[in-house]
N, C-alpha and C positions, 0 to 999 in steps of 0.2 A: 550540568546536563540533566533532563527530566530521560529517565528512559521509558519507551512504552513498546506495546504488546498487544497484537488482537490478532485471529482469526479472520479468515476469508476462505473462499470457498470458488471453487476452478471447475468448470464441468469436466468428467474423467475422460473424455474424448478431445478436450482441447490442452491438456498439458504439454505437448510439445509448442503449440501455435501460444499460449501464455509464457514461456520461457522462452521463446523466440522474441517475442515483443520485447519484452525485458531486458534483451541482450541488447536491444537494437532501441533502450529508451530514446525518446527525442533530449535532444540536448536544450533544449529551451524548457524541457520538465526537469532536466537535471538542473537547469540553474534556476528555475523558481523553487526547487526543493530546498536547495541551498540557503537561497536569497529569507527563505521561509523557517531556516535554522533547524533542517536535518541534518543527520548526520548519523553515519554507519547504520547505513538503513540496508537491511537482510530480510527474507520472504525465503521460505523456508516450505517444501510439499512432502504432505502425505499422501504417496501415489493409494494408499489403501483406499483412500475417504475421500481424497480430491480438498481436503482442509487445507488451507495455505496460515503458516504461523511466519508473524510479518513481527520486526525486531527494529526501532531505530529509536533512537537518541534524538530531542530536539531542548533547543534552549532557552525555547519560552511557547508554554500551552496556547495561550489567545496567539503568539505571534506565527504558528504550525496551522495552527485552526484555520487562520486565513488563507490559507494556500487551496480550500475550496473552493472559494469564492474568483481565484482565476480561470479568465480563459481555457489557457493552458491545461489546468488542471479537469476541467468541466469536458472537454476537449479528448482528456487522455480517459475519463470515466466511458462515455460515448464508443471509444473503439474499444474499452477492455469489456465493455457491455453481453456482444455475444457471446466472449467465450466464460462469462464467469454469474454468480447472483449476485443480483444488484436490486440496488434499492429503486422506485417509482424517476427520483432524478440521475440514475444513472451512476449513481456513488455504488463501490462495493459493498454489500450488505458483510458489516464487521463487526467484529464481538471485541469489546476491548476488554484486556486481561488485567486481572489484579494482580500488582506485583509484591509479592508475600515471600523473595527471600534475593538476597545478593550478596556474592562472593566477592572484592574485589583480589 
C-alpha cells in the first residue's frame, strides 16, 4: 500500500454542511473509491484554520489518479465546490504531503 497525505481547506462557516456531506457520501463514490484502490481514507479538521488533513492508503498511484477522470468523481468536486477552495475545474485546491517518517 502507497500511503499519502495533503491538505485542503473548508470555508470556516461551512464545517458542519462539509461533515454532513461526508457522513452522507454517495455510495457510488464509495465504490468508485474502492474500485480506484483506496483504502482507509480519513480527513481530519482544523477548526482553528478551517485546513482539512486528508490520510488514505491506495495501491497503485496512476490507478487513484484515475478516479478524477470519473463522472462520479467530477460530479462530487461540483457540490463540494461551494462549501470549500477549489481549483478553476472544481477539484479541491490540495497540498500533497511529503512523507518523511512512519511507525508501523
Amino acid at each position: 500500500m502507497i500511503r499519502k497525505a495533503s491538505i485542503m481547506f473548508v470555508y470556516k462557516d461551512c464545517y458542519e454542511e462539509y461533515k454532513k456531506r461526508h457522513n452522507e457520501i454517495w455510495p457510488e463514490m464509495v465504490t468508485e473509491l474502492k474500485t480506484h484502490g483506496a483504502h482507509n481514507y480519513s480527513i481530519f479538521l482544523d477548526e482553528e484554520t478551517g485546513r482539512l488533513f486528508a490520510y488514505l492508503e491506495v495501491e497503485d498511484e496512476e490507478k487513484y489518479a484515475q478516479m478524477a477522470d470519473t463522472d462520479i468523481c467530477k460530479k462530487w468536486w461540483a457540490y463540494m465546490e461551494p462549501i470549500m477552495e477549489t481549483n478553476p475545474d472544481n477539484s479541491p485546491v490540495s497540498i500533497d504531503l511529503k512523507d518523511v517518517f512512519y511507525l508501523a
